[in-house]
C-alpha positions as CSV (number, residue, x, y, z in Angstrom):
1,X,42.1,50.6,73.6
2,X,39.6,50.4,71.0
3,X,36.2,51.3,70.9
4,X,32.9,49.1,69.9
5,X,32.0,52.1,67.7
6,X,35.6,52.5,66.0
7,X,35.4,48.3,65.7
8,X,32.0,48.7,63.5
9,X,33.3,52.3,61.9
10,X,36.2,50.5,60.6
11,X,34.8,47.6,59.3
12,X,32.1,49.9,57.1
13,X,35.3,51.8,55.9
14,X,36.8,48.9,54.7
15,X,33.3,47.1,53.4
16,X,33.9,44.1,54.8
17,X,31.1,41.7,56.9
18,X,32.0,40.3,60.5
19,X,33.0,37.1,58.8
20,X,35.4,38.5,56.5
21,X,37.0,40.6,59.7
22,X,37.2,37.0,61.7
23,X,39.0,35.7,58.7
24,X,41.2,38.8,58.2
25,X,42.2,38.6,62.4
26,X,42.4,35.3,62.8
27,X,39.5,35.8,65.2
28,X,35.8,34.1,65.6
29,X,32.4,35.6,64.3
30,X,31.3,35.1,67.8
31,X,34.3,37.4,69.4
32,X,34.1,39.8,66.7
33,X,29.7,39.9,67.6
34,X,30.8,40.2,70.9
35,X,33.1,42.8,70.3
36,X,31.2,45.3,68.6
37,X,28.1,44.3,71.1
38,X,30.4,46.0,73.8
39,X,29.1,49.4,75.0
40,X,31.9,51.2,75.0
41,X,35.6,50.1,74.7
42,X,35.7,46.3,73.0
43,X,36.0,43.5,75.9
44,X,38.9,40.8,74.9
45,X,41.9,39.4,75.7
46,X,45.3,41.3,75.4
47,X,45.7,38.6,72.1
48,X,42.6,39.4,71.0
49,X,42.8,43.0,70.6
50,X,46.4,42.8,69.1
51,X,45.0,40.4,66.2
52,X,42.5,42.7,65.3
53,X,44.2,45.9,65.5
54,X,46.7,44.0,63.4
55,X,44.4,43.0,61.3
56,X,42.9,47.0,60.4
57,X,46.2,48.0,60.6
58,X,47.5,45.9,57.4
59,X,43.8,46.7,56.0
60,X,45.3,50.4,55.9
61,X,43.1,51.6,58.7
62,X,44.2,53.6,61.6
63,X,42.2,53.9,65.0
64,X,42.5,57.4,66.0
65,X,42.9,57.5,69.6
66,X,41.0,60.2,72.5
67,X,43.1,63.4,72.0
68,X,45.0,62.3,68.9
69,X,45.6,65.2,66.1
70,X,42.0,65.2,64.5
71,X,39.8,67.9,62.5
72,X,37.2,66.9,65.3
73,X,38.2,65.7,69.0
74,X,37.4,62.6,70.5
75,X,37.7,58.7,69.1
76,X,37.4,57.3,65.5
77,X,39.0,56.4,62.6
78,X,40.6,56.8,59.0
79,X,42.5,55.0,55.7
80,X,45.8,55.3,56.2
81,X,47.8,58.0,54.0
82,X,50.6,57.0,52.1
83,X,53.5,58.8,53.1
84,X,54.5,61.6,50.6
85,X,51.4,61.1,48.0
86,X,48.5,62.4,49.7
87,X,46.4,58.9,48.4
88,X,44.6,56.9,50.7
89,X,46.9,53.8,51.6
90,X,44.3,51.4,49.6
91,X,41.2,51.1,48.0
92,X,40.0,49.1,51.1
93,X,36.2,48.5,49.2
94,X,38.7,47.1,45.8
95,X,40.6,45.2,48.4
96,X,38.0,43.3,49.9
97,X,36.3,42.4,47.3
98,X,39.1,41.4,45.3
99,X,40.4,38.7,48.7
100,X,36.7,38.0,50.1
101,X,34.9,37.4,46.6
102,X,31.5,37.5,47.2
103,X,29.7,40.0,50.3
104,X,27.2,39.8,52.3
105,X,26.6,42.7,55.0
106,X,25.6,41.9,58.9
């Protein structure tokens, strides 16, 4: 499970607006408000949850789960590492801009 504050954490990582994030997941603007409206873990379907984890996960973000290998404990998460060069997985700020052209922030 995710989080609503790991859902808003990792779209700031990655720069990206609630718009851009429906477009990435295949998802509405309205499920992805009422996602990260949740209080604690995000409300959705199964399909839901899958499309948007996808989604972060091909962004080069990784959800680190309660009790996962952390400098801190507890939920959150991170840009992916590329295995063997120590380099974040993307420049997820280039990235977006490059595929979303023009932001605007919610």
């Amino acid at each position: 499970m995710i989080t609503a504050a790991q859902l808003r954490a990792a779209r700031v990582l990655l720069g990206i607006d609630q718009r851009r994030l429906a477009e990435m997941s295949g998802l509405s603007v309205p499920t992805i408000q009422r996602m990260e409206a949740s209080e604690t873990m995000v409300r959705g379907n199964v399909d839901s949850l899958v499309k948007l984890i996808t989604a972060f996960d091909a962004a080069g973000i990784e959800m680190i789960d309660e009790g996962a290998p952390s400098h801190s404990h507890g939920r959150g998460v991170r840009l992916k590492i590329v295995a063997g060069a120590g380099k974040p997985a993307l420049d997820a700020r280039s990235r977006s801009k490059a595929s979303s052209g023009a932001r605007t922030r919610t």
